[in-house]
MILOMAR-71905 format. One line per 8 residues: number of its first residue (from 1); for each residue y, x, z of N, C-alpha, C. Coordinates in steps of 0.02 Angstrom, whole numbers, always signed. Example, Ala and Ser with C-alpha at 12.3 -4.5 7.8 and 13.67 -1.06 7.14 Angstrom:
// residues 2
1	-284,+660,+390,-225,+615,+390,-165,+660,+390 | -112,+642,+354,-53,+684,+357,+2,+645,+394
//
This chain:
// residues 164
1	+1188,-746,+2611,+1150,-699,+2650,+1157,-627,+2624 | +1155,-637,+2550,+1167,-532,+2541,+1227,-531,+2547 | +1269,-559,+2532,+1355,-538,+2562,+1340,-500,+2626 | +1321,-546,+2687,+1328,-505,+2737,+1309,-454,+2726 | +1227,-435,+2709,+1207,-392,+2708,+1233,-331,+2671 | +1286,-344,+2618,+1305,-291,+2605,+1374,-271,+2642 | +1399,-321,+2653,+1453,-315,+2710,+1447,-269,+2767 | +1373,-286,+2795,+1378,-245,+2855,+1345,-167,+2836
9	+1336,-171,+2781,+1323,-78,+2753,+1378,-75,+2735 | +1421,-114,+2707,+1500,-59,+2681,+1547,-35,+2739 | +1524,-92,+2815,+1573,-87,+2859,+1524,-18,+2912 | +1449,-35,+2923,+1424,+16,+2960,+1408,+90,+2915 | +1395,+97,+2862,+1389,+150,+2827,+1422,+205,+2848 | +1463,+216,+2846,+1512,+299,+2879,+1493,+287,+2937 | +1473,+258,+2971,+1454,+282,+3055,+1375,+302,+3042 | +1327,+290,+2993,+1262,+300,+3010,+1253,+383,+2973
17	+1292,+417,+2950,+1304,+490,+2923,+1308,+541,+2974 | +1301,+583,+2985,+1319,+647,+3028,+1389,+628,+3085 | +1391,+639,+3129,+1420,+645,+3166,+1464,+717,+3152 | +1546,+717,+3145,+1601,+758,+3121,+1641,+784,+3185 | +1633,+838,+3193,+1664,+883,+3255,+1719,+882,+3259 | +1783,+851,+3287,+1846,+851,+3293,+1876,+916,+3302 | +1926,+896,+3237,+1960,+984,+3225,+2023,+983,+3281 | +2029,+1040,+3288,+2104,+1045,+3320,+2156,+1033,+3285
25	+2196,+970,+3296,+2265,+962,+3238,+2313,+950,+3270 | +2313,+1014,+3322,+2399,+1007,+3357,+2451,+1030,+3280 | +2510,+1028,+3326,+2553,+1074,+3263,+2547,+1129,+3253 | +2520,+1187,+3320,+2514,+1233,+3314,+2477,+1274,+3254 | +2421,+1216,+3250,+2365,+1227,+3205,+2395,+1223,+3107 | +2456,+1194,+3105,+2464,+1187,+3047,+2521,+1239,+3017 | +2507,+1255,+2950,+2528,+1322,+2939,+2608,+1293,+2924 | +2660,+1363,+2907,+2716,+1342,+2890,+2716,+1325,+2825
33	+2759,+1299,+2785,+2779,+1281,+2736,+2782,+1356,+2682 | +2807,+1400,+2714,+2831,+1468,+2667,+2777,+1517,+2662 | +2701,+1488,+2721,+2663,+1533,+2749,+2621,+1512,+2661 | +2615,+1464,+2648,+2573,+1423,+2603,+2611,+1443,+2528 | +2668,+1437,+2517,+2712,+1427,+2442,+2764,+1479,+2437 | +2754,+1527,+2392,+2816,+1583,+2387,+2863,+1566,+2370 | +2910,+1531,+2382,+2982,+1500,+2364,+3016,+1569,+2321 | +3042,+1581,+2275,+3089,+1629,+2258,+3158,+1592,+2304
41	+3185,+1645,+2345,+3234,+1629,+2404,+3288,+1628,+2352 | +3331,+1640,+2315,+3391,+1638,+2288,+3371,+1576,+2250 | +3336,+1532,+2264,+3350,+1460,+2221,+3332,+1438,+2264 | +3343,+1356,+2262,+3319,+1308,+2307,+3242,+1282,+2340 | +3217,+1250,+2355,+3155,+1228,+2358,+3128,+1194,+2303 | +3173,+1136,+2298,+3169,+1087,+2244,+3177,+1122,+2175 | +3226,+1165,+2165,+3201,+1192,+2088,+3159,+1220,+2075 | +3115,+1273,+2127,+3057,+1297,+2125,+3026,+1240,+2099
49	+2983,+1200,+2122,+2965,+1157,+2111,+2949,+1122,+2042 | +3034,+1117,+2026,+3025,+1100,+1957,+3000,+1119,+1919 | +3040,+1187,+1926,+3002,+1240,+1866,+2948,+1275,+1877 | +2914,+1253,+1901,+2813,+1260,+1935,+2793,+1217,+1901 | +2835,+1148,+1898,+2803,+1066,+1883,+2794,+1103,+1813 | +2858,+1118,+1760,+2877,+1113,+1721,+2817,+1157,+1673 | +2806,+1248,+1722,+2774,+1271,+1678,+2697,+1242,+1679 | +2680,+1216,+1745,+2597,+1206,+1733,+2583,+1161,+1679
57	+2631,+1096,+1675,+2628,+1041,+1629,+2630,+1066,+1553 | +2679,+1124,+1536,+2683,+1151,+1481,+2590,+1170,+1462 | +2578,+1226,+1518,+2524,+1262,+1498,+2451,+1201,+1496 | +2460,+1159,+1536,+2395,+1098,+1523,+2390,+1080,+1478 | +2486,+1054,+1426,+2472,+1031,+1380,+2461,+1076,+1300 | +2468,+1131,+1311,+2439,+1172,+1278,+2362,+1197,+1280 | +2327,+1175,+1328,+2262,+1173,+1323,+2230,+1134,+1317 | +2237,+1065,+1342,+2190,+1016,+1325,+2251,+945,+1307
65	+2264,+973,+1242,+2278,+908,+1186,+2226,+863,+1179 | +2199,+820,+1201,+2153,+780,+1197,+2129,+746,+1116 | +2188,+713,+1097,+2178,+667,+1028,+2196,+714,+981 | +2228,+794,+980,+2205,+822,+919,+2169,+903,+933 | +2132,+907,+991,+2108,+964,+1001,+2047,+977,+952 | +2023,+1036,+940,+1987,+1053,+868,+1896,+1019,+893 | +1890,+1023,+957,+1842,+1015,+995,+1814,+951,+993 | +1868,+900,+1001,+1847,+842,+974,+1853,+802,+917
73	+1915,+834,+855,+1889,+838,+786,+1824,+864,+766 | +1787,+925,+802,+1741,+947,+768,+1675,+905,+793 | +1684,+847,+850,+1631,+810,+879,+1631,+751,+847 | +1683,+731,+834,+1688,+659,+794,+1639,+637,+773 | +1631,+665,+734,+1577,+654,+688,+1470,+637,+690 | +1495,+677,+741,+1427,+678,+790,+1412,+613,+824 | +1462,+578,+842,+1447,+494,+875,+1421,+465,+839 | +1378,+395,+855,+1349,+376,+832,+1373,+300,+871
81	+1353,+255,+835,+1360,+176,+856,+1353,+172,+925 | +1302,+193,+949,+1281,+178,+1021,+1339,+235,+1076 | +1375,+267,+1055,+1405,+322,+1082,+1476,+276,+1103 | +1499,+227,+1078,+1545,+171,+1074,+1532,+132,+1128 | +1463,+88,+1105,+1456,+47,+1162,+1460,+27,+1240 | +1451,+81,+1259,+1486,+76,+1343,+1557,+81,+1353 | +1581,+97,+1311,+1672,+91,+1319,+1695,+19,+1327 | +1652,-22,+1251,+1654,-77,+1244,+1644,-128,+1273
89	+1585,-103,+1313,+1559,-183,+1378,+1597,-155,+1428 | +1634,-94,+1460,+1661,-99,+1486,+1735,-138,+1496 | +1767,-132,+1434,+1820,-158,+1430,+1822,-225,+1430 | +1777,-245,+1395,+1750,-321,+1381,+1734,-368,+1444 | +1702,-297,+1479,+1666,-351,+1550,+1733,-339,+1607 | +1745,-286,+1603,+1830,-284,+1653,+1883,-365,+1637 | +1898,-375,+1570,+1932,-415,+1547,+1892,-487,+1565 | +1841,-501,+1572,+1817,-551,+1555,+1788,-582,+1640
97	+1788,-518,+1686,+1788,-509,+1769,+1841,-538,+1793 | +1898,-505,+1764,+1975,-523,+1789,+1990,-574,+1789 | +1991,-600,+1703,+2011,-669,+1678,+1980,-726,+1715 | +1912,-716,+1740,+1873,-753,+1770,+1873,-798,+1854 | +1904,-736,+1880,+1936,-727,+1952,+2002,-778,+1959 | +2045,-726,+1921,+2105,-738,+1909,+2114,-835,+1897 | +2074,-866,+1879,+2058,-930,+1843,+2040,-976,+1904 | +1998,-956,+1943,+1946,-966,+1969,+1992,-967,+2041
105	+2058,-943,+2067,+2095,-939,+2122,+2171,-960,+2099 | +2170,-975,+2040,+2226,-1002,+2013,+2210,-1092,+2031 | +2286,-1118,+2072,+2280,-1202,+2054,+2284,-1224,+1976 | +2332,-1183,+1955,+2340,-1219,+1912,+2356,-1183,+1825 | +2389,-1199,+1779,+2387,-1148,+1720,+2359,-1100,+1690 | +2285,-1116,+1711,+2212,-1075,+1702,+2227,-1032,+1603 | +2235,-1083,+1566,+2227,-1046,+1510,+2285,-973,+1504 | +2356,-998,+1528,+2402,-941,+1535,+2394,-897,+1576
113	+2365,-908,+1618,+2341,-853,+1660,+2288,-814,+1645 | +2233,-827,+1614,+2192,-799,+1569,+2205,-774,+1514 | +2241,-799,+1474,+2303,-772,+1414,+2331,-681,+1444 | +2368,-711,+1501,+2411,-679,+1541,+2367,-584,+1549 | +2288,-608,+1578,+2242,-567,+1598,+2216,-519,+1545 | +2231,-544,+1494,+2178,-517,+1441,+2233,-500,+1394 | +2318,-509,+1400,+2375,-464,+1375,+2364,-411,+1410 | +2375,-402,+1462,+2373,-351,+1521,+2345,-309,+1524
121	+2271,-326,+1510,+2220,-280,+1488,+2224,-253,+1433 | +2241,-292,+1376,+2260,-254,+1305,+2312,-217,+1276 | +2347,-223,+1336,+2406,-168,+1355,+2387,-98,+1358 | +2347,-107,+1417,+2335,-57,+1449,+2266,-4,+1404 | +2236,-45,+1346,+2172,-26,+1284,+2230,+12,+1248 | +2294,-16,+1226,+2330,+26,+1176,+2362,+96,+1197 | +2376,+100,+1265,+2392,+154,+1299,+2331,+199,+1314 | +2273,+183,+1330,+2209,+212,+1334,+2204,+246,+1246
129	+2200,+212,+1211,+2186,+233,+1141,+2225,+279,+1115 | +2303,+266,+1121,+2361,+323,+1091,+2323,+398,+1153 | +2313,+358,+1203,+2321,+431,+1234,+2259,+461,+1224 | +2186,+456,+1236,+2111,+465,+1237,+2114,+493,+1143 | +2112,+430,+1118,+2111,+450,+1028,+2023,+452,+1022 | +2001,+406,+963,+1934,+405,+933,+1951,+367,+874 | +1911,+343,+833,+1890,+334,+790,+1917,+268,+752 | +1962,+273,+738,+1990,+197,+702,+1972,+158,+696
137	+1906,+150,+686,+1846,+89,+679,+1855,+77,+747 | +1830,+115,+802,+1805,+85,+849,+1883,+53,+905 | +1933,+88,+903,+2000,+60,+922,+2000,+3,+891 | +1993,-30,+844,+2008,-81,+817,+1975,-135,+827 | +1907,-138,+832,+1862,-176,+873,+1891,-184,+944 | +1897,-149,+983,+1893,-129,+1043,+1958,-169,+1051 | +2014,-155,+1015,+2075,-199,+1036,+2078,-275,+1022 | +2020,-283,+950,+2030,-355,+937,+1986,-382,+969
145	+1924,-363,+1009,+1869,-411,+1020,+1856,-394,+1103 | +1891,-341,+1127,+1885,-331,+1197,+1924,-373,+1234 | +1955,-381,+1219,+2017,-421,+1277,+2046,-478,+1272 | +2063,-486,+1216,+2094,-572,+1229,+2037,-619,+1209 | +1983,-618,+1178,+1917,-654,+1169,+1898,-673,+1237 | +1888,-610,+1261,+1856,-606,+1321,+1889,-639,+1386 | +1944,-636,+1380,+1995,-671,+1435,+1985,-732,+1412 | +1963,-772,+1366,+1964,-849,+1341,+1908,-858,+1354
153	+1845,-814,+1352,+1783,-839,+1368,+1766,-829,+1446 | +1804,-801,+1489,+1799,-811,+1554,+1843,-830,+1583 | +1895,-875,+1549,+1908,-928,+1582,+1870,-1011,+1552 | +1835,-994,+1502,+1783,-1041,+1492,+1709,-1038,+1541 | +1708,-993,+1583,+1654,-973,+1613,+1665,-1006,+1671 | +1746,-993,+1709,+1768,-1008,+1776,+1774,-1087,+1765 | +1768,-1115,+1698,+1768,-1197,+1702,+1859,-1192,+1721 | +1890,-1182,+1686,+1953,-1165,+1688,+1991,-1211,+1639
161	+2031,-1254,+1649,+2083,-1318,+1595,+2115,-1280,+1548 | +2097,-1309,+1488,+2161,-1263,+1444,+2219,-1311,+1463 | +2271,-1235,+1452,+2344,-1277,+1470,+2357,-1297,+1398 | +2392,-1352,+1416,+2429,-1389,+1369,+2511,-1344,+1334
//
């Protein structure tokens, strides 16, 4: 019964909001390409481009270095235990959601596929970590006890066969 019920708010919801005045979107209405982007004309489109890509990416990454900017060296320190914890049940409960599912619509090879769920995820914790950057303690937890635990205990949840 709340399925539906939330069903029929996810499906009626955008219709019970304001009513949206239809814009004019002939072609006329849409600007040119050159009207919008100053191409330097003696180069191509595409190299513009690049070297737009090239300098903004330069200048971003000269401003917000994330894992060694002084801003969050100088905050470090300021966390506290509880400042961790929502990273943690997040990761934990993502991994342990998936693994669960994943188990749970699987015929068959429940433990490898749960295995499978909670590599995947801890893939994706070591790439989060190199890139984000905190606290050695808490990466280390976070990689050993977030994800592949958690993928074994929800496929113990889904009542899931270990494979042989």
């Amino acid at each position: 019964m709340r399925f539906k019920i939330f069903f029929a708010l996810f499906v009626f919801l955008p219709f019970l909001g304001p009513v949206v005045q239809a814009q004019d979107l002939t072609l006329a209405s849409v600007p040119e390409l050159d009207a919008l982007v100053d191409f330097e004309k003696d180069a191509s489109d595409f190299r513009g481009v690049v070297l737009r890509y090239r300098e903004d990416r330069s200048a971003l990454l000269r401003r917000y270095d994330m894992a060694g900017s002084l801003a969050t060296v100088e905050r470090m320190h300021l966390f506290t235990f509880w400042n961790y914890v929502p990273p943690f049940v997040a990761h934990a409960f993502g991994t342990l959601v998936g693994a669960f599912l994943a188990v749970k619509l699987a015929a068959s090879h429940h433990g490898k596929i749960a295995f499978g769920i909670g590599v995947f995820f801890l893939f994706g914790g070591m790439v989060a970590a190199s890139m984000i950057g905190s606290s050695k303690i808490f990466i280390s937890v976070d990689l050993v006890f977030a994800y592949i635990p958690m993928a074994i205990l929800g496929q113990r949840f889904a009542g899931g066969a270990k494979s042989k």
